[in-house]
C-alpha positions as CSV (number, residue, x, y, z in Angstrom):
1,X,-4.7,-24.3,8.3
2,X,-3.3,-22.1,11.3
3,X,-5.1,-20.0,13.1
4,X,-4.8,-16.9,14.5
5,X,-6.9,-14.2,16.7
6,X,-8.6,-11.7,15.1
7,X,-10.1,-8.5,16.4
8,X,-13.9,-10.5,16.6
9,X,-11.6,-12.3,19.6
10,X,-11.0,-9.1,21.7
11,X,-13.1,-7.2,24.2
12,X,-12.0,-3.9,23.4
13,X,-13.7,-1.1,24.8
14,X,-12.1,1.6,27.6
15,X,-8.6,-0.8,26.6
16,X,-5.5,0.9,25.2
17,X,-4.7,-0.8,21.9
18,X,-1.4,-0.4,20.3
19,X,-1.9,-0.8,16.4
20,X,1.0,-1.7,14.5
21,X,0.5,0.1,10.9
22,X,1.9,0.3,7.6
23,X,1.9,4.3,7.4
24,X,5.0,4.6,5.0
25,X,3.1,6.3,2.5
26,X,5.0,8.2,-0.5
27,X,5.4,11.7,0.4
28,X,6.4,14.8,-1.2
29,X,7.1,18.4,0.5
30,X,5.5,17.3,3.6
31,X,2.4,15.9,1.4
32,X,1.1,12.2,1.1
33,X,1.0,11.6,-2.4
34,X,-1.2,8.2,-2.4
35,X,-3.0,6.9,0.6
36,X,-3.5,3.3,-0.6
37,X,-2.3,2.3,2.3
38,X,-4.0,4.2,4.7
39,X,-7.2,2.7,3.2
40,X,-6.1,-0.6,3.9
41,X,-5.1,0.4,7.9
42,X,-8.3,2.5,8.3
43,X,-11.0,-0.3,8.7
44,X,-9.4,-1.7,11.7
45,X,-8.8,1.8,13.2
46,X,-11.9,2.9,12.9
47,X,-13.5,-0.6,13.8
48,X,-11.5,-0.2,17.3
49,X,-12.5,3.1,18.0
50,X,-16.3,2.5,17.5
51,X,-15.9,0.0,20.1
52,X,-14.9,2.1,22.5
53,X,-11.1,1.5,22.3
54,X,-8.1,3.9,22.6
55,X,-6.1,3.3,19.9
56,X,-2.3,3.9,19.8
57,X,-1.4,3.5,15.8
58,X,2.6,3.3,15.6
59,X,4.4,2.6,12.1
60,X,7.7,3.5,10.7
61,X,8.9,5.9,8.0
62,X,11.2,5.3,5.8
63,X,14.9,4.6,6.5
64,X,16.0,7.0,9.1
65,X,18.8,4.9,10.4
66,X,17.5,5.4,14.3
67,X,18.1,8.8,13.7
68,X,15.5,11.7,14.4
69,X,15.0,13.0,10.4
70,X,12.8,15.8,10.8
71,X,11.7,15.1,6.5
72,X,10.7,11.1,7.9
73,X,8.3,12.3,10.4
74,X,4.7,11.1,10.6
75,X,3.3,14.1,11.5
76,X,1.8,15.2,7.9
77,X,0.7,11.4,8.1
78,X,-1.9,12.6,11.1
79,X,-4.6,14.5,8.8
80,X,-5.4,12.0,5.7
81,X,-5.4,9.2,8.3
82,X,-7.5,11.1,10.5
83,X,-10.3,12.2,7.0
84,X,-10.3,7.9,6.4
85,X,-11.4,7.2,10.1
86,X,-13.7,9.7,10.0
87,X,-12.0,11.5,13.4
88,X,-9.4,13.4,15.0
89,X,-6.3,12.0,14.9
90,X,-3.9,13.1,17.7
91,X,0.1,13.2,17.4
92,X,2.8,12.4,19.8
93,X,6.3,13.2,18.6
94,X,8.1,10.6,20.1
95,X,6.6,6.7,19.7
96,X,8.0,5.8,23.7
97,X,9.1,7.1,26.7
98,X,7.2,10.4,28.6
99,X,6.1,12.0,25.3
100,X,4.1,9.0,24.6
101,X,3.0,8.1,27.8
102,X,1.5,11.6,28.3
103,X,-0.3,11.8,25.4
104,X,-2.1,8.1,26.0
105,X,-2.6,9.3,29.7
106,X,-5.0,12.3,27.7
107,X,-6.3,9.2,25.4
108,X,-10.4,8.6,26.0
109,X,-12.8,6.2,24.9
110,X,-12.8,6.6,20.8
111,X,-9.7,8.6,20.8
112,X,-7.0,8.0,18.3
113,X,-3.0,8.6,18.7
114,X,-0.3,8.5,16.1
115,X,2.9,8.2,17.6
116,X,6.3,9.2,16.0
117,X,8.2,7.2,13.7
118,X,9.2,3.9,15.6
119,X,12.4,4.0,13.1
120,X,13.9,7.8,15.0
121,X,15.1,4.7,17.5
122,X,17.9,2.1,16.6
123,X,16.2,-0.1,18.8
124,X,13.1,-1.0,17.0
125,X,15.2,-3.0,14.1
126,X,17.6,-4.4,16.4
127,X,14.1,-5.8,17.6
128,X,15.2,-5.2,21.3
129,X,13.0,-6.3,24.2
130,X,13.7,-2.9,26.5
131,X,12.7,-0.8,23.8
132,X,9.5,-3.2,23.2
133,X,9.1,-3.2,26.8
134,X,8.5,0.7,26.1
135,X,6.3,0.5,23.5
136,X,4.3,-2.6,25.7
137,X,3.5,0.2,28.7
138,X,1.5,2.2,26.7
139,X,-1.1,-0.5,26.1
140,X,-3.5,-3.0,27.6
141,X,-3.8,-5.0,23.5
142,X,-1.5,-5.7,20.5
143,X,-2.9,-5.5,17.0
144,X,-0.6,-6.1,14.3
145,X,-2.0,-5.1,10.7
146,X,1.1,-4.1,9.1
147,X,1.7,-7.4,7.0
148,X,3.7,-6.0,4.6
149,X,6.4,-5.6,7.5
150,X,5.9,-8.8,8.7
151,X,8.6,-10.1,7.3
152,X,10.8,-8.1,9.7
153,X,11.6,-9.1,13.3
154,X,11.6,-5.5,14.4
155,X,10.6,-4.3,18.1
156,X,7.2,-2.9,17.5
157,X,6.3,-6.2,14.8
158,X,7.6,-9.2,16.7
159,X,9.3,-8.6,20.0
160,X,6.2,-6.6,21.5
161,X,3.6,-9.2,20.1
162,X,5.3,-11.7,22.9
163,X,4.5,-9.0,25.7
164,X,0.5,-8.3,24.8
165,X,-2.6,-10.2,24.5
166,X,-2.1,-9.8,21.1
167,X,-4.5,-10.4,17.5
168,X,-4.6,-9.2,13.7
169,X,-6.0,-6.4,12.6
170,X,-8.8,-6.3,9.2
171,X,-6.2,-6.1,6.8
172,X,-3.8,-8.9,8.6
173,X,-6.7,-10.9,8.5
174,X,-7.4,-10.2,4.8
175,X,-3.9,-10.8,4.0
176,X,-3.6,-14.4,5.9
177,X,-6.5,-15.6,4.9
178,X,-6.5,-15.3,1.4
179,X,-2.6,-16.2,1.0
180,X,-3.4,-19.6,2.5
181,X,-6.2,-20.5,0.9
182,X,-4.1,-19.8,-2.5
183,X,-0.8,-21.6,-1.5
184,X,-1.4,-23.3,2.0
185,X,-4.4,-25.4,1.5
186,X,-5.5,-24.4,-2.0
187,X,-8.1,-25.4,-4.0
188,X,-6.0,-27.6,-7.1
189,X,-4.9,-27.6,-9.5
190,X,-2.7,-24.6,-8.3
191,X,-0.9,-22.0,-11.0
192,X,1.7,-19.7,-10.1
193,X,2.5,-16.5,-12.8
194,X,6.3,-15.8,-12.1
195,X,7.2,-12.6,-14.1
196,X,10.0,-9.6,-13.9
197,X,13.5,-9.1,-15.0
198,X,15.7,-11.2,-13.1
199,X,15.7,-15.1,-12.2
200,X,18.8,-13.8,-9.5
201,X,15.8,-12.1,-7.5
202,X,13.0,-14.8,-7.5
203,X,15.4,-18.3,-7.3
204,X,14.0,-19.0,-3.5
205,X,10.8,-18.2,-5.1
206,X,10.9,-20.3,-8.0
207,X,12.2,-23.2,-6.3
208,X,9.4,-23.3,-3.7
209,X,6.5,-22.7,-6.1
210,X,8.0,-25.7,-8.5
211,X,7.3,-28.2,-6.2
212,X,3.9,-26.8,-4.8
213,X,1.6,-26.2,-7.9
214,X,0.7,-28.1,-10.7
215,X,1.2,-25.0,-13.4
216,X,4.4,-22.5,-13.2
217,X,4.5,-20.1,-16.0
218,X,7.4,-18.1,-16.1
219,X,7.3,-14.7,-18.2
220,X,9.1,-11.3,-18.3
221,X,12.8,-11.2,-18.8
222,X,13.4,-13.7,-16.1
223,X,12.4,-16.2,-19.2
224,X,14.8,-15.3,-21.4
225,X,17.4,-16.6,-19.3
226,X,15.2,-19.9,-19.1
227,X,15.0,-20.0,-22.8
228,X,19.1,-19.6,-23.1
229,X,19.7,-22.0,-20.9
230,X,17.4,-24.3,-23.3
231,X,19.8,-23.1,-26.4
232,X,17.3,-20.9,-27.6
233,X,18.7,-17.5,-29.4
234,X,17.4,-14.7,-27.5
235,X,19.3,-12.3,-29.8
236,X,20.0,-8.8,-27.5
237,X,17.2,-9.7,-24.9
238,X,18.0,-8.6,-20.9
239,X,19.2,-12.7,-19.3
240,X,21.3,-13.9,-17.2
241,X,24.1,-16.2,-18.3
242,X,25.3,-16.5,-14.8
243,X,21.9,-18.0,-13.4
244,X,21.2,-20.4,-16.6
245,X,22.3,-23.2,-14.7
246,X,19.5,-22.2,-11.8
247,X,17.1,-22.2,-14.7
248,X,18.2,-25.7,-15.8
249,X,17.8,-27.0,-11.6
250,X,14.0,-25.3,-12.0
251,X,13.2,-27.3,-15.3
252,X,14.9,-30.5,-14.2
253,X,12.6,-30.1,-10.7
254,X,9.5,-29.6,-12.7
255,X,10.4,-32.9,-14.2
256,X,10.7,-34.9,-11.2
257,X,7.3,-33.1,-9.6
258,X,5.7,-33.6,-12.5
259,X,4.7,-29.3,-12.9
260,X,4.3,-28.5,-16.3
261,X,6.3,-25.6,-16.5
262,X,5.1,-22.6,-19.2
263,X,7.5,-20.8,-21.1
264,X,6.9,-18.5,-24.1
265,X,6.4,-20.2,-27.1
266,X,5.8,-17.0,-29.3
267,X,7.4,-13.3,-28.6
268,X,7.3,-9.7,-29.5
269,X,10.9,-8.4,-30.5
270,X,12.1,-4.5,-31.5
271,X,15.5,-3.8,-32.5
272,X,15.0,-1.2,-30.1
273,X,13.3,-0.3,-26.5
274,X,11.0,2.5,-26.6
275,X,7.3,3.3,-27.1
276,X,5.6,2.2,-30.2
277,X,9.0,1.1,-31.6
278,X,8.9,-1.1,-34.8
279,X,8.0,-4.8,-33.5
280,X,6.8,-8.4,-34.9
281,X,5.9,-10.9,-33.4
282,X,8.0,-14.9,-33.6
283,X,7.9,-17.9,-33.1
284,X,10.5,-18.1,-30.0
285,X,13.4,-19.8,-32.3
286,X,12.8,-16.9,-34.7
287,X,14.7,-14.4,-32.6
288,X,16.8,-12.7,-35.1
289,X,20.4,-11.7,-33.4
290,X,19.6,-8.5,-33.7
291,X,16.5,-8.0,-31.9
292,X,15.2,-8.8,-28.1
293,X,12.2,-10.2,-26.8
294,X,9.5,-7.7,-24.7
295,X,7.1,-9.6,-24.2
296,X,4.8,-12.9,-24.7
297,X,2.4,-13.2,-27.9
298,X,-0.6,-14.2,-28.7
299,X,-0.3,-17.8,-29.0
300,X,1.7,-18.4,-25.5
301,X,-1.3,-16.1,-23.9
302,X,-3.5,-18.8,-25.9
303,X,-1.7,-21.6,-24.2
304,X,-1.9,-19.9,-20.7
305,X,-5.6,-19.9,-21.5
306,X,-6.0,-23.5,-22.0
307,X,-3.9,-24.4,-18.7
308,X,-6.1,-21.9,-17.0
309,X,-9.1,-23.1,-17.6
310,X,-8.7,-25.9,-15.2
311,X,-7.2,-24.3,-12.8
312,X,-8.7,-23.2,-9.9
313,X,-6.1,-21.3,-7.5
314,X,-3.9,-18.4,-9.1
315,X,-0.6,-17.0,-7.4
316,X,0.8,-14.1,-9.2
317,X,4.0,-12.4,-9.0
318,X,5.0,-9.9,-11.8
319,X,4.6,-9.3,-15.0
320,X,4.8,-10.9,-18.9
321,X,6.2,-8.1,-20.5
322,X,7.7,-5.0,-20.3
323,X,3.8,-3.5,-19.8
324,X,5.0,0.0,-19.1
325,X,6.2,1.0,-22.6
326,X,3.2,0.2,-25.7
327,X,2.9,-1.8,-27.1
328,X,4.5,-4.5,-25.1
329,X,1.9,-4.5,-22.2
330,X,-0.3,-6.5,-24.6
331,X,0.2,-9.9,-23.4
332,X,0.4,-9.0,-19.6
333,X,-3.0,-7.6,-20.3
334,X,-4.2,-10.2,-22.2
335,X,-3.9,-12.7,-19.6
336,X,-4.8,-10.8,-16.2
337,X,-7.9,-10.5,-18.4
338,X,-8.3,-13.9,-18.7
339,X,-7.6,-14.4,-14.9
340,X,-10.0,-11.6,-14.1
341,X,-12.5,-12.5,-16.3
342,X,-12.8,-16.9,-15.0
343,X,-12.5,-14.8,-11.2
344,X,-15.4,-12.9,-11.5
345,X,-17.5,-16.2,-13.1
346,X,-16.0,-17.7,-9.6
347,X,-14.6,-20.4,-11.4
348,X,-11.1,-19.5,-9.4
349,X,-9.5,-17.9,-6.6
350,X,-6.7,-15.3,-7.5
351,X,-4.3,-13.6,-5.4
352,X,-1.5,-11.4,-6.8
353,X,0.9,-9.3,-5.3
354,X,4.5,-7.3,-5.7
355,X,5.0,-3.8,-6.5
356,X,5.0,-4.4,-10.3
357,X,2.0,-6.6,-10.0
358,X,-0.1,-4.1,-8.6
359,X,1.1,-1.8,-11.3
360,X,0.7,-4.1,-14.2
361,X,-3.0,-5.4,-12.9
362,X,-4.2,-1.5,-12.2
363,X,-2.8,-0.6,-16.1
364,X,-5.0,-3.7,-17.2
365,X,-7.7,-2.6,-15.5
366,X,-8.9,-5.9,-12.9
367,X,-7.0,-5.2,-10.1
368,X,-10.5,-4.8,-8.5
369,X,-11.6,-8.2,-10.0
370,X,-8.8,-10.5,-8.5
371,X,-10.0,-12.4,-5.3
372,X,-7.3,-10.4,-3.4
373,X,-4.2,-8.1,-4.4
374,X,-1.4,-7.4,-2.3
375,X,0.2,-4.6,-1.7
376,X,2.7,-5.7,0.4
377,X,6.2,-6.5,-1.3
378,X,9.1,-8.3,0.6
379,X,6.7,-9.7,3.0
380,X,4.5,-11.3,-0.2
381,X,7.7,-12.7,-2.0
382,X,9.2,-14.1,1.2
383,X,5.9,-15.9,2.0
384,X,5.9,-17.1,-1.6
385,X,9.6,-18.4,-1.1
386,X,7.8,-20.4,1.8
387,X,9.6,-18.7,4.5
388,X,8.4,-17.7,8.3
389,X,7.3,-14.3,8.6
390,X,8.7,-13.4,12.5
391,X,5.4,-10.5,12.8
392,X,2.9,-13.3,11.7
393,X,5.0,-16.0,13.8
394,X,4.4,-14.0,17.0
395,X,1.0,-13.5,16.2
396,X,0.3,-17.3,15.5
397,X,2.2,-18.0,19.0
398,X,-0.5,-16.5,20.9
């Protein structure tokens, strides 16, 4: 397993330490609307400050297209960060240069600083070293604990890491440790849950997992297009005849790495997608012409059960069923319950992440009773595709 430096590894007190955050909270009018994220940068904030540190927190904000936006400012950002880490938070309006500096100069032991939105310069996603240099003078450390932006080799995520002592923050450290014991070195047999609408989105994805785990179940529309490209009817379902051959490459590798591969064996079709609309449920090569499937029944959520129970490592991404709209959230439910349920007799370690993940496992109700749930999207998927993450790579290089 690869190692990496953690905040246990750095003596910390009367040091400036630049934290790299995830602060691109939803907003509204100048309001943060959910601070789930600024929980989840909060511990190592705080942590750092106790210890005497004075931390420099920089993030960016939306897409401001190295333009100053005066609507993609941090600024309303200072406040709710500042009631999690139970202190002051103070604001710089520019994240480099003699705005910056001055206010670290004021910076004492404990102090905390948000600086501007690294994003108001084109530099940071161009990821170039003079503008990293910039953001390297106004500390002594680099902690990175922004994972869900480590999939991007921007200035203030990957070049900067090369120009600190550097180390991952609490929720880093969360992040990596629980994503390699679940795909890296897992405990086996390994399942991965692969849901959501399109196979177009997740073929990296799929074709990774395939040859990694023992179990790949496939849900969500994304199956449908496996199931046509097995000549099942999927009547007016959402698939894609364009990717039905990449559904036939998935099956034939599951073949040759001897995966058993989990497709629906029973559905629930409506003529029509709404809430509570008139609905059955059928075999899968019952699928009248006129109806489409939205999502798994009963007896494919019975046959996930019986893989699952000997299974020991879950990776999930997405869900089985269109779980926003009643009653076809049942079978999504149905087995995150199961997961849940064989996590909390810690008979298996589960780790699920993706924006609709989140969504589906919170609306089921065991978000909290998964080993670990991340929030972080394009950074989760791209690790799931088995691909190098450039702000964990610089990390790692220390």
């Amino acid at each position: 397993m690869t190692t990496f430096r953690t905040l246990d590894d750095l003596d910390v007190a009367g040091k400036r330490v630049l934290v790299r955050a995830d602060l691109n909270v939803p907003m509204k009018d100048g309001v943060v609307t959910d601070t789930s994220r600024i929980d989840r940068q909060a511990p190592t904030i705080s942590e750092l400050a106790k210890k005497g540190a004075r931390v420099i927190v920089c993030s960016h904000f939306d897409r401001p297209k190295g333009k100053v936006v005066p609507s993609m400012s941090l600024g309303p950002v200072a406040k709710p960060l500042a009631d999690k880490v139970g202190r002051p938070v103070a604001f710089a309006s520019d994240c480099v240069g003699p705005v910056a500096e001055e206010a670290v100069a004021k910076l004492k032991n404990g102090d905390v600083l948000l600086l501007e939105n690294t994003r108001f310069h084109a530099e940071e996603e161009k990821n170039d070293l003079e503008f990293a240099k910039k953001l390297a003078k106004l500390a002594d450390i680099y902690v990175n604990d922004a994972f869900s932006s480590a999939h991007r080799a921007h200035a203030s995520t990957e070049a900067v890491a090369h120009l600190l002592p550097g180390a991952a923050g609490r929720s880093m450290e969360a992040e990596l440790t629980h994503l390699q014991k679940a795909l890296n070195d897992p405990e086996r047999p390994l399942m991965a849950v692969v849901g959501g609408a399109k196979v177009s989105s997740k073929i990296a994805l799929l074709e990774n997992l395939v040859k990694r785990v023992e179990t790949l179940v496939i849900g969500g529309a994304m199956a449908n297009t496996f199931l046509a490209a097995e000549g099942k009817a999927v009547g007016k379902s959402l698939y894609e005849p364009d990717h039905m051959e990449t559904a036939r490459k998935v099956i034939a590798l599951s073949v040759e790495h001897g995966t058993a591969l989990l497709l629906p064996t029973d559905a629930v079709v409506a003529k029509e997608f709404r809430a509570n609309a008139p609905h059955r449920t059928v075999p899968i090569d019952k699928v009248a012409a006129d109806e489409m499937i939205l999502d798994v029944g009963p007896a494919t959520v019975e046959e996930f059960g019986k893989f699952l129970h000997n299974t020991r490592t879950v990776v999930w991404n997405g869900p089985l069923g269109a779980f926003e709209t009643a009653p076809f959230d049942k079978g999504t439910v149905a087995a995150a319950r199961l997961v849940a349920e064989r996590t909390k007799a810690d008979q298996l370690l589960s780790v699920a992440g993706g924006g609709d993940t989140v969504s589906a496992l919170n609306h089921a109700g065991v978000a909290g009773d998964f080993s670990y749930v991340s929030t972080a999207g394009g950074a989760f998927l791209e690790w799931l595709e088995g691909l190098e993450l450039p702000g964990v790579e610089a990390l790692m290089a220390k």
